[in-house]
ROBA-30889 format. One record per residue: y, z, x of N, C-alpha, C in turn. Coordinates in nm, 3 decimals, decimal comma. Each point is the difference from the previous one (the first is absolute). Layout:
! residues N
(atom (Y; Z; X); (Y; Z; X); (Y; Z; X))
...
This chain:
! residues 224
(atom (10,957; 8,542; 7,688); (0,140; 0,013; 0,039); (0,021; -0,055; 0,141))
(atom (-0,061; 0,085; 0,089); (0,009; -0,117; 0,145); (-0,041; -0,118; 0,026))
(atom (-0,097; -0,040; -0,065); (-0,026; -0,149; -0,021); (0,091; -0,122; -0,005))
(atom (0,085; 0,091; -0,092); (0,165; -0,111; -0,059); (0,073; 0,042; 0,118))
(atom (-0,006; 0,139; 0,036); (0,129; -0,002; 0,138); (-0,022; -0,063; 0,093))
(atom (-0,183; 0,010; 0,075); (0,003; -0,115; 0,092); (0,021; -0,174; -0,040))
(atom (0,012; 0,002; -0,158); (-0,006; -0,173; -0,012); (0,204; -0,027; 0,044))
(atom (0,064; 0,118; -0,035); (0,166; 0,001; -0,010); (0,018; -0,048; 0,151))
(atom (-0,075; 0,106; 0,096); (0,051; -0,004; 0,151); (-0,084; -0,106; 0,055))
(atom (-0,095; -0,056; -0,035); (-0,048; -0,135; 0,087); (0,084; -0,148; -0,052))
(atom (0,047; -0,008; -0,127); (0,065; -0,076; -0,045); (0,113; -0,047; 0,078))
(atom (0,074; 0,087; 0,074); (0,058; -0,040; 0,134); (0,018; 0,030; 0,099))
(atom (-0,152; -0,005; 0,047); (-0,093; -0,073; 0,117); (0,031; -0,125; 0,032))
(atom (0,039; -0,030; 0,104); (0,021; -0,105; 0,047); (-0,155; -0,083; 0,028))
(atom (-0,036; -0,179; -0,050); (-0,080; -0,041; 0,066); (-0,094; 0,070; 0,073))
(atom (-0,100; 0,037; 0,039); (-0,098; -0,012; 0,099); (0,139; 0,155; 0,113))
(atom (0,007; 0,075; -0,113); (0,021; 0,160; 0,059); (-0,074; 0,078; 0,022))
(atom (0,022; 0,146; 0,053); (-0,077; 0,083; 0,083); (0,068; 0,115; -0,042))
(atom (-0,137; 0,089; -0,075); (0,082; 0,097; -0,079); (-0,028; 0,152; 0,077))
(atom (0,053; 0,112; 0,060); (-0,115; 0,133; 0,072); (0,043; 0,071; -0,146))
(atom (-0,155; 0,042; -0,012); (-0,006; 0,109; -0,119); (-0,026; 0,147; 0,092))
(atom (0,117; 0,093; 0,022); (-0,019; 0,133; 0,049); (-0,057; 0,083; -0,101))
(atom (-0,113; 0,054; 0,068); (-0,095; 0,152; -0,088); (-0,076; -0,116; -0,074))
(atom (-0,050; -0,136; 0,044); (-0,045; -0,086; -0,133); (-0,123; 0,071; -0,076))
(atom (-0,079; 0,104; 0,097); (-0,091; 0,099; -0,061); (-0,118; -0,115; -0,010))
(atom (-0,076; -0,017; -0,175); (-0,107; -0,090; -0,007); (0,082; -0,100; -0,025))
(atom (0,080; -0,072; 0,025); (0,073; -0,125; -0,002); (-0,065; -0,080; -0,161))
(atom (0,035; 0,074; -0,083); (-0,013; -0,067; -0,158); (0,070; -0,031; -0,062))
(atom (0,136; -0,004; 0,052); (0,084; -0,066; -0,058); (0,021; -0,167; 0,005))
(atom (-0,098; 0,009; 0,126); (0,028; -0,150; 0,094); (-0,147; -0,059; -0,036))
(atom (-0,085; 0,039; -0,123); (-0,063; -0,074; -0,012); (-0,029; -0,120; -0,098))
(atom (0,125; -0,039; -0,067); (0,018; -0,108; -0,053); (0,087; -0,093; 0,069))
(atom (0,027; 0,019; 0,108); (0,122; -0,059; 0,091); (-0,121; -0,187; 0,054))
(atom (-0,076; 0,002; -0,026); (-0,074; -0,141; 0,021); (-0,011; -0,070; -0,097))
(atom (0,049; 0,062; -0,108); (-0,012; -0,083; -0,151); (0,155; -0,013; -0,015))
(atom (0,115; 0,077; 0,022); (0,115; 0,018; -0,036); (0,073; -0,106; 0,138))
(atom (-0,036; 0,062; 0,089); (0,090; -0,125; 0,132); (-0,113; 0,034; 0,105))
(atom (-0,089; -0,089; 0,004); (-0,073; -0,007; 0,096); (0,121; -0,031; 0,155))
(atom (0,060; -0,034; -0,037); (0,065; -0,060; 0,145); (0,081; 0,120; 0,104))
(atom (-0,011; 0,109; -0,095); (0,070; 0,150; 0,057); (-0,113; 0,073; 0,108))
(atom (0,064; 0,052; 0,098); (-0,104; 0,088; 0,112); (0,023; 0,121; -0,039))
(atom (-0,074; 0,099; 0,013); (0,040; 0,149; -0,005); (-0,041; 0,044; 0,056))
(atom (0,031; 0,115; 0,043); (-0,034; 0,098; 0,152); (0,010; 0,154; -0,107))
(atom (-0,105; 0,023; -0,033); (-0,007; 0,154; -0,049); (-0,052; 0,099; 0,150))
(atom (0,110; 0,074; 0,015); (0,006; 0,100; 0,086); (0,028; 0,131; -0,044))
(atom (-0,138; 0,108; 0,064); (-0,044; 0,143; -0,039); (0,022; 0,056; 0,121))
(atom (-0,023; 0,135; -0,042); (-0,013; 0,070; 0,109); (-0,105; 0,091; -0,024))
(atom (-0,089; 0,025; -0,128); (-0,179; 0,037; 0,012); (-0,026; -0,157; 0,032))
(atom (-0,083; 0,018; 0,050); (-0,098; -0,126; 0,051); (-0,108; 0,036; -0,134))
(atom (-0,031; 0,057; -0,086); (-0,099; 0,021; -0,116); (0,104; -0,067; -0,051))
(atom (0,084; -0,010; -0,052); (0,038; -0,114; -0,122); (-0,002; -0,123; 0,038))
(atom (0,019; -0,049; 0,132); (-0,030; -0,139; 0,027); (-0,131; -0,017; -0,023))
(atom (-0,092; 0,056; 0,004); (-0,185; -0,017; -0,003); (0,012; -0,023; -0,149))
(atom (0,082; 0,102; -0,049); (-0,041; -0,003; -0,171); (0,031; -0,121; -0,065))
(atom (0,166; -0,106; 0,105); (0,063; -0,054; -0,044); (-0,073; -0,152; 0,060))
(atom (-0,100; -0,003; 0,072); (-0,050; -0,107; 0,064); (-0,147; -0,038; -0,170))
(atom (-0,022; 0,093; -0,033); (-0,112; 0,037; -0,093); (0,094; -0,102; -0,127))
(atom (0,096; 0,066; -0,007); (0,069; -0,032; -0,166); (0,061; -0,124; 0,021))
(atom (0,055; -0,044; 0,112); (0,049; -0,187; 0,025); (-0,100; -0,092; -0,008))
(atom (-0,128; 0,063; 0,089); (-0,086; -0,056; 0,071); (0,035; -0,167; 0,114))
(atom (-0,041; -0,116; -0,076); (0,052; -0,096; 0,085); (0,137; -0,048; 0,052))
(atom (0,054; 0,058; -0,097); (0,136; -0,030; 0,036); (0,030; 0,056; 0,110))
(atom (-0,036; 0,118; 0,059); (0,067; 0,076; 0,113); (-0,075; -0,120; 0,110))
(atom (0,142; -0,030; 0,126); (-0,055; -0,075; 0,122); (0,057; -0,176; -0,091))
(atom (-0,011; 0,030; -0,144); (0,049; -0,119; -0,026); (0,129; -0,058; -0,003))
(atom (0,064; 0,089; -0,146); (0,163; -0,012; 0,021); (0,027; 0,145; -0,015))
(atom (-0,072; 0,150; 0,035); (0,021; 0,135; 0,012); (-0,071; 0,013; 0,137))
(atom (0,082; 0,114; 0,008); (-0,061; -0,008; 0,155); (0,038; 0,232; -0,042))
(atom (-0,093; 0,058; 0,076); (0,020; 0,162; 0,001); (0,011; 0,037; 0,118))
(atom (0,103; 0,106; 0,029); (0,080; 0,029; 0,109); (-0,015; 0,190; -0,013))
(atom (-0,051; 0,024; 0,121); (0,015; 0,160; -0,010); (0,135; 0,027; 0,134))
(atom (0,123; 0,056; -0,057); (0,062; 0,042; 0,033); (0,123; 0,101; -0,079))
(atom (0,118; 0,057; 0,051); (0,062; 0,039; -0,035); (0,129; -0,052; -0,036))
(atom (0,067; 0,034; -0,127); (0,132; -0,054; -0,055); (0,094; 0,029; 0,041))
(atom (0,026; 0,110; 0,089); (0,142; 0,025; 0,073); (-0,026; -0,055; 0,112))
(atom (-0,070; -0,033; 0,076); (-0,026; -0,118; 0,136); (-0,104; -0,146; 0,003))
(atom (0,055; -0,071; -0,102); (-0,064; -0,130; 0,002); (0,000; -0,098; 0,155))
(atom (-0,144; -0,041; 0,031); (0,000; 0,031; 0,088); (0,007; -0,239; -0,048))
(atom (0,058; -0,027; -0,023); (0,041; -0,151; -0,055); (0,152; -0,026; 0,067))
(atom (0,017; -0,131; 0,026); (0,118; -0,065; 0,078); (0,121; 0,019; -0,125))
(atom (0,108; -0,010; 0,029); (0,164; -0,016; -0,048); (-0,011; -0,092; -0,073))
(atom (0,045; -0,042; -0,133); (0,018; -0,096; -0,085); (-0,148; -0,070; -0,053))
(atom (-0,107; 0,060; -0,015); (-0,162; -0,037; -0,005); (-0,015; -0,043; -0,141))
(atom (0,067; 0,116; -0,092); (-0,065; -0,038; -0,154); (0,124; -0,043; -0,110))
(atom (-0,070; -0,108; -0,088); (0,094; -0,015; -0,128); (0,019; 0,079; -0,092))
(atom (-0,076; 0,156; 0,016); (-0,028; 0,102; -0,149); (-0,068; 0,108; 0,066))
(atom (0,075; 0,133; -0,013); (-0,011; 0,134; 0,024); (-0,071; 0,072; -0,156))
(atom (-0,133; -0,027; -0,008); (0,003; 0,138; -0,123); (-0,072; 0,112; 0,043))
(atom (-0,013; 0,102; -0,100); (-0,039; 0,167; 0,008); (0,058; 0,060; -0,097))
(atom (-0,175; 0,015; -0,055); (-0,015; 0,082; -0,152); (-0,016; 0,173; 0,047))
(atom (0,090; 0,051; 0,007); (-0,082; 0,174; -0,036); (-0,019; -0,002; 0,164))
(atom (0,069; -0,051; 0,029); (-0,066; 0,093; 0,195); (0,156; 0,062; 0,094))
(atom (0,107; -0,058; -0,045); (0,099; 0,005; 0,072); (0,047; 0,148; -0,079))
(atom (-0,071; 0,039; -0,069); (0,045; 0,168; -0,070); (-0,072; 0,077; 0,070))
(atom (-0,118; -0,016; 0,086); (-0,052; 0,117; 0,111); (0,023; -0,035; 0,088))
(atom (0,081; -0,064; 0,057); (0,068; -0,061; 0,139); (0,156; 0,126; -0,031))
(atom (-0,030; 0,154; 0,094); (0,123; 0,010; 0,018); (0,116; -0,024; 0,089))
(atom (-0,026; -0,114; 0,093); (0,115; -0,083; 0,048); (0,070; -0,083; -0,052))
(atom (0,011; -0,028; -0,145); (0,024; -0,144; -0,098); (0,061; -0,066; 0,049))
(atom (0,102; 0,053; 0,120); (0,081; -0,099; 0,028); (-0,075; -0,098; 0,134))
(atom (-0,044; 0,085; 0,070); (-0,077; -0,113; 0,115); (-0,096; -0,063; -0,082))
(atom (-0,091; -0,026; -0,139); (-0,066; -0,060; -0,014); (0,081; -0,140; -0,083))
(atom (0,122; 0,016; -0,063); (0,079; -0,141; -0,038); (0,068; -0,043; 0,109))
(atom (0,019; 0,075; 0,161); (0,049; -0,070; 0,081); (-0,095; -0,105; 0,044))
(atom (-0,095; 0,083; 0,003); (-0,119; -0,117; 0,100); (-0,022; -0,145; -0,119))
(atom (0,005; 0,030; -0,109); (-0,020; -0,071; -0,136); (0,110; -0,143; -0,019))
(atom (0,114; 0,065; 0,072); (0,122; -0,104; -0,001); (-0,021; -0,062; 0,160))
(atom (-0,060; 0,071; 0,108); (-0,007; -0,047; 0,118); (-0,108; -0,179; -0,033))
(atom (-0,108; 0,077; -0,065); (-0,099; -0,118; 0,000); (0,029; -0,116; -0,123))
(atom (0,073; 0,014; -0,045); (0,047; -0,092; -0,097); (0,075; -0,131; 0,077))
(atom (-0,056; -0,068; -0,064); (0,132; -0,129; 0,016); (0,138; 0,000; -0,020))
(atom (0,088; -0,061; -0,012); (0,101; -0,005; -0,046); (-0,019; -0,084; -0,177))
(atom (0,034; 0,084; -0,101); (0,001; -0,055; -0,118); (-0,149; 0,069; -0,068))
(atom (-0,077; 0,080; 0,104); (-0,086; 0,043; -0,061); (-0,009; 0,089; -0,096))
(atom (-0,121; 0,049; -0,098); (0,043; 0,098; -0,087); (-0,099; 0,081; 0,022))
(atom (0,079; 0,153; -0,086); (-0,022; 0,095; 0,067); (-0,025; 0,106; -0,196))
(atom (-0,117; 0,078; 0,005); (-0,086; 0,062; -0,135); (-0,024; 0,102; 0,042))
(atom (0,070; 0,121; -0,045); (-0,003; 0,119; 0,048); (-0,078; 0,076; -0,156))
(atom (-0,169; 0,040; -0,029); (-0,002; 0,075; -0,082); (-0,039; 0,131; -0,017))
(atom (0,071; 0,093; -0,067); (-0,057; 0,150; 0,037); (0,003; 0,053; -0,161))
(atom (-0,037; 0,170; 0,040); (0,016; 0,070; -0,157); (0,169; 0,038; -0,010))
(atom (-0,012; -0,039; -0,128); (0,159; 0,048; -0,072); (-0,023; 0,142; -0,003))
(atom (0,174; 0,022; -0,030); (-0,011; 0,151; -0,020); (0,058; 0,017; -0,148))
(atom (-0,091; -0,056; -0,124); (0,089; -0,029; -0,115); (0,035; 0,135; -0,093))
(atom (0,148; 0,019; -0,031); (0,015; 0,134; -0,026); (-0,097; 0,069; -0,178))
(atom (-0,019; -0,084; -0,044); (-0,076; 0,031; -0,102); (-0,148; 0,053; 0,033))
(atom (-0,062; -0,072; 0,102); (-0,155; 0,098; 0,059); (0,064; 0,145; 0,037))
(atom (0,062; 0,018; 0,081); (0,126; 0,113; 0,086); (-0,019; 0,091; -0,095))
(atom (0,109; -0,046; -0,124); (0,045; 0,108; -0,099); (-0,179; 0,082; -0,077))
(atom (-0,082; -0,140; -0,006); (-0,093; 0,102; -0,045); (-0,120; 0,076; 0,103))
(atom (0,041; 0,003; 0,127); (-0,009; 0,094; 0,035); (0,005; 0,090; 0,006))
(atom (0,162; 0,008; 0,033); (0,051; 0,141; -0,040); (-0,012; 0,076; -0,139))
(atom (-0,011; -0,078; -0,099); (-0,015; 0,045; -0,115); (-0,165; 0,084; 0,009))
(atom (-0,098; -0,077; 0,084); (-0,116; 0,085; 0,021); (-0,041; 0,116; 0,065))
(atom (0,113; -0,023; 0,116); (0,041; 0,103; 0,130); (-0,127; -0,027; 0,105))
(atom (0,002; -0,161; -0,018); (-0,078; -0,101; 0,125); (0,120; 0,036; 0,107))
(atom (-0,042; -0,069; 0,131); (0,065; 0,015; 0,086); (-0,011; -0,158; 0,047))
(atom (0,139; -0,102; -0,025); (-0,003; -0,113; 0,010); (0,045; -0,057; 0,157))
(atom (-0,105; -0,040; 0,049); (0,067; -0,027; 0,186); (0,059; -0,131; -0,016))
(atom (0,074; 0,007; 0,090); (0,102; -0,123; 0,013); (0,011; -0,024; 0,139))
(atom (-0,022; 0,090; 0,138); (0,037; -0,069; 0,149); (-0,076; 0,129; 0,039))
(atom (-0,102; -0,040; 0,111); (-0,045; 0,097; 0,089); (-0,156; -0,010; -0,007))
(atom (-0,054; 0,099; 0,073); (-0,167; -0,010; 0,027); (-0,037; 0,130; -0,131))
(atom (-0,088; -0,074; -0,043); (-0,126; 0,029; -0,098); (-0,084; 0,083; 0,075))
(atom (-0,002; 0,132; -0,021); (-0,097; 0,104; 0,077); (-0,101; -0,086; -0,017))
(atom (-0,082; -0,003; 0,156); (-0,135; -0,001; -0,010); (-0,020; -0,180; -0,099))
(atom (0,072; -0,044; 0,011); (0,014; -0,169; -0,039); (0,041; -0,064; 0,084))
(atom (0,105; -0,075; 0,026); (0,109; -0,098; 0,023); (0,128; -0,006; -0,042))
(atom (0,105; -0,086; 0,102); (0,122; 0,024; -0,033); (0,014; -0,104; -0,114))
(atom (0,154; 0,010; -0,092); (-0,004; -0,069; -0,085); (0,141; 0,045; -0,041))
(atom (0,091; -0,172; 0,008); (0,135; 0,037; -0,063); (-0,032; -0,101; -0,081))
(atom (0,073; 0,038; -0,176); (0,035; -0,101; -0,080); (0,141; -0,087; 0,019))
(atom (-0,008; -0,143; -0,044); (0,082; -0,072; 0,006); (0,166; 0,088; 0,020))
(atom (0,092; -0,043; 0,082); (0,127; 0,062; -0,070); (0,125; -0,055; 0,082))
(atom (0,089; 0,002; -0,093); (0,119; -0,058; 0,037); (0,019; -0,035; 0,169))
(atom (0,002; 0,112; 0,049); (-0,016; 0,040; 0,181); (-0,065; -0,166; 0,029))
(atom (-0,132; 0,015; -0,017); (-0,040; -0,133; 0,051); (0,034; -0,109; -0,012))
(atom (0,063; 0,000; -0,122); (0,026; -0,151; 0,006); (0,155; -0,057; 0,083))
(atom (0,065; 0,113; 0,018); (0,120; 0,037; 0,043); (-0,047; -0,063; 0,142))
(atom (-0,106; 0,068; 0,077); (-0,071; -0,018; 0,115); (-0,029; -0,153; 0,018))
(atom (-0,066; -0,052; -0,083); (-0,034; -0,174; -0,008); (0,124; -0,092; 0,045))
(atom (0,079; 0,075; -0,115); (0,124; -0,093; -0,017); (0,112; -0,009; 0,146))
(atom (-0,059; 0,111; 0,034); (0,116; 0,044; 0,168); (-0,141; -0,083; 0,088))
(atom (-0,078; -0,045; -0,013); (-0,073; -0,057; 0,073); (-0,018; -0,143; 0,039))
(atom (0,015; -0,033; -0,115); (-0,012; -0,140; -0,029); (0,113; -0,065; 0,005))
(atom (0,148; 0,090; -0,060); (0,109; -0,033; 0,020); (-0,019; -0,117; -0,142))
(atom (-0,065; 0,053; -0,125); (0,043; -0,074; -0,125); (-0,042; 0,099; -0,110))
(atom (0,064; -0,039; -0,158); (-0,057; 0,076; -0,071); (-0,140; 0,015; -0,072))
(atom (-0,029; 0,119; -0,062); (-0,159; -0,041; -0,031); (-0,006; 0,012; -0,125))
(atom (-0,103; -0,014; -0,076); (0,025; -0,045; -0,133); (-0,161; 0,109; -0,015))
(atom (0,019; 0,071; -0,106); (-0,147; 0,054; -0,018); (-0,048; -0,016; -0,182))
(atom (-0,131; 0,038; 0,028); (-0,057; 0,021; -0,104); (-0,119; 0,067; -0,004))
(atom (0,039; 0,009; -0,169); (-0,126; 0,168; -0,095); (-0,076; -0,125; -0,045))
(atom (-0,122; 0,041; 0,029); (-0,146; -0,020; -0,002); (-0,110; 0,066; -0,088))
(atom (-0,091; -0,006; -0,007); (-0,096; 0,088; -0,084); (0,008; 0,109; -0,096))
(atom (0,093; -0,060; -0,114); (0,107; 0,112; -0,080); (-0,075; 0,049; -0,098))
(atom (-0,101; -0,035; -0,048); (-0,100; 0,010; -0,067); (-0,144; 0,092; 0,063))
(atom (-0,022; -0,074; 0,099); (-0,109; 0,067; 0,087); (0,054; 0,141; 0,077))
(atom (-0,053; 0,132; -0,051); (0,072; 0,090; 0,065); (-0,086; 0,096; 0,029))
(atom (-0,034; 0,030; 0,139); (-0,141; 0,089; 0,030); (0,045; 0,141; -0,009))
(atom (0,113; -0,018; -0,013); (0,030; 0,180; 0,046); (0,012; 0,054; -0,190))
(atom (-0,043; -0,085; -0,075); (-0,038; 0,021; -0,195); (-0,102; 0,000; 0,037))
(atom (-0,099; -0,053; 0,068); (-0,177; -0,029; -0,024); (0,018; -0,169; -0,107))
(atom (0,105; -0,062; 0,002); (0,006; -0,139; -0,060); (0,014; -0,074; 0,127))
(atom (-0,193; -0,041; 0,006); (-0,009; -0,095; 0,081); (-0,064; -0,146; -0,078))
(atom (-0,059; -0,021; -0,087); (-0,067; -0,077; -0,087); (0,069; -0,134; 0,041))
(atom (0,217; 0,007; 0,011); (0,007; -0,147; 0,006); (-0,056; -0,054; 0,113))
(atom (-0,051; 0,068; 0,093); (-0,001; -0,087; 0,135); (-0,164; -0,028; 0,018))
(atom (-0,087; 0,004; -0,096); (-0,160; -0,067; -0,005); (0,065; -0,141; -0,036))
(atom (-0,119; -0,072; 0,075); (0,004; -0,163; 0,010); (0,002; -0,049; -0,195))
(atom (0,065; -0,132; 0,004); (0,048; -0,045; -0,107); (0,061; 0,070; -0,139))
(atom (0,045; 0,140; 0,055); (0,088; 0,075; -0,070); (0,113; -0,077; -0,088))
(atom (-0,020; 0,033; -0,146); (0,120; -0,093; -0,077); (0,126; 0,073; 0,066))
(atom (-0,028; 0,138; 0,008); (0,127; 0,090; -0,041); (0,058; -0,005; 0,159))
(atom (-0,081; -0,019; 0,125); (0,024; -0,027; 0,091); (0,113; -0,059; 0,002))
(atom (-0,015; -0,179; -0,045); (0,050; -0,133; 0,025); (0,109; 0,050; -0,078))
(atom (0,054; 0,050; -0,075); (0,131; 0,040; -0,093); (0,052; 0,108; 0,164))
(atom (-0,125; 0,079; 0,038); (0,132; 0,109; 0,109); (0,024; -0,090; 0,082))
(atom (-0,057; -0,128; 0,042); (0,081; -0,090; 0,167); (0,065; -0,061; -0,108))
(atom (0,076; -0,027; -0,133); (0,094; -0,102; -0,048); (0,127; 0,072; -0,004))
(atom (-0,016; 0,195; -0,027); (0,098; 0,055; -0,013); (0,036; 0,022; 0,169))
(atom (-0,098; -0,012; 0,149); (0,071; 0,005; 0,089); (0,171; -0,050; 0,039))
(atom (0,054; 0,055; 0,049); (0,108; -0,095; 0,021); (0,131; 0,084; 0,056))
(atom (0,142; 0,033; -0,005); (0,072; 0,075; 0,059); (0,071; 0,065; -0,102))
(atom (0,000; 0,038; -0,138); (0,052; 0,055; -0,080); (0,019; 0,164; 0,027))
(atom (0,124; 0,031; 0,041); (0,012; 0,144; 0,027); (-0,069; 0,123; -0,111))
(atom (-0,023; -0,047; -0,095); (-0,083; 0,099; -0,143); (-0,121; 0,002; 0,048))
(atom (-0,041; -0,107; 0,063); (-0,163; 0,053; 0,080); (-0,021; 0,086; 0,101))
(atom (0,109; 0,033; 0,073); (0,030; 0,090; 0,129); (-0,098; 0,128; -0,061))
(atom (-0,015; 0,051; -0,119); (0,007; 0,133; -0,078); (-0,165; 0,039; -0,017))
(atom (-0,056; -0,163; -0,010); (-0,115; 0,063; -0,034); (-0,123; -0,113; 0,086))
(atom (0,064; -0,112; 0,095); (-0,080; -0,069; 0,079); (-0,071; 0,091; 0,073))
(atom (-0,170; -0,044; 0,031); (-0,016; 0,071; 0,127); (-0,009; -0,059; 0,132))
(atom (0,070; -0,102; 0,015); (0,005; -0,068; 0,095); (0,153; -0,095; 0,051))
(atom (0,051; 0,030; 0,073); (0,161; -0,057; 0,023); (-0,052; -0,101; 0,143))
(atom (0,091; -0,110; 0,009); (-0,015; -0,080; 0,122); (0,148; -0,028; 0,016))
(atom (0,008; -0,095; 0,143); (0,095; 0,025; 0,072); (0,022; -0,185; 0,049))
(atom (0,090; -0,077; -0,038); (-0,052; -0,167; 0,022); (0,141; -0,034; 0,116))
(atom (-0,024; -0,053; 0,096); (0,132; -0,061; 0,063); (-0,060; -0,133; 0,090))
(atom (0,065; -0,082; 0,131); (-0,006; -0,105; 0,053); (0,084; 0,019; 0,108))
(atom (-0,081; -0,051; 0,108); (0,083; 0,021; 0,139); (0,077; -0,100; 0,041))
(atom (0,118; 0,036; -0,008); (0,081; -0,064; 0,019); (0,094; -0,029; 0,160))
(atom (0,005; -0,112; 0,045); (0,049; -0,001; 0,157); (0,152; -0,054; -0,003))
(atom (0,053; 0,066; -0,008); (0,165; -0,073; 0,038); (0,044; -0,043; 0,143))
């Protein structure tokens, strides 16, 4: 499923662009990016310094080549005004509880015309309902005793983007098939048939809102 989303958002990549992947973690998404557009840079930036080690392991040569790993933080990028052609972040901007200083700094370092991949967990009401039907206790915003914080995707934010960027955003349900909070993880092992059917049903159809476990957030900075 992310495979096809990163092929959607490099597709317009400009020429010989420069993409920062925030939370890039082991940066595996970016490891077909030398077969797909060698001519793209990426800057995967953490804030464990253990996932860059893990993520230097799983690129290998490529990092220093056209990847480069960055230990810092997403609400203070510590990168010049107008730097990159492509803002992404899978699953990290949901334990960031500032959301909003981390798409400011996100639109700060962007170009003008750059794009901008916001992905987190949905809050799809069909997992919800069978919760309650179990008398689970389904979190949606706040700290996880003795875990981490963690808000799912939700209206609020994107509301937030859109007052940011000063355009509208366009989202989409993701991994509608793949759903960890069932114990249905099977589509997401490598060359999964049933996989490649869940990234074809990705896309923005409001009937997926219900049972995606994954919602994103798509816009472009725009300079008037």
């Amino acid at each position: 499923v992310m495979d096809k989303e990163v092929d959607l958002f490099i597709k317009n990549i400009p020429i010989n662009g420069i993409i920062l992947d925030v939370g890039g973690c082991k940066g595996w998404h970016w490891r077909r990016i030398n077969d797909t557009r060698p001519d793209i840079t990426v800057f995967i930036l953490d804030f464990v310094r253990k996932n860059l080690l893990h993520a230097k392991d799983i690129l290998g040569n490529y990092v220093n080549n056209n990847i480069f790993l960055v230990h810092g933080d997403g609400t203070s990028l510590k990168f010049e005004e107008n730097t990159f052609d492509g803002w992404w972040s899978v699953q990290t901007l949901q334990h960031i509880p500032n959301f909003k200083k981390a798409v400011s700094e996100a639109w700060r370092v962007l170009k003008p015309q750059g794009l901008f991949a916001n992905y987190s967990l949905n809050n799809p009401a069909l997992i919800k309902l069978i919760y309650l039907t179990m008398g689970k206790h389904y979190h949606i915003k706040g700290n996880i005793p003795g875990q981490f914080y963690l808000e799912l995707a939700s209206q609020q934010q994107l509301q937030q983007i859109e007052e940011i960027f000063s355009n509208k955003c366009k989202k989409r349900y993701t991994e509608i098939i793949f759903t960890p909070d069932l114990k249905i993880k099977f589509p997401g092992r490598k060359n999964s048939i049933v996989g490649k059917i869940d990234s074809y049903l990705s896309m923005n159809i409001p009937l997926f809102s219900w049972i995606a476990s994954q919602q994103s957030f798509h816009t472009s900075k725009i300079i008037s």
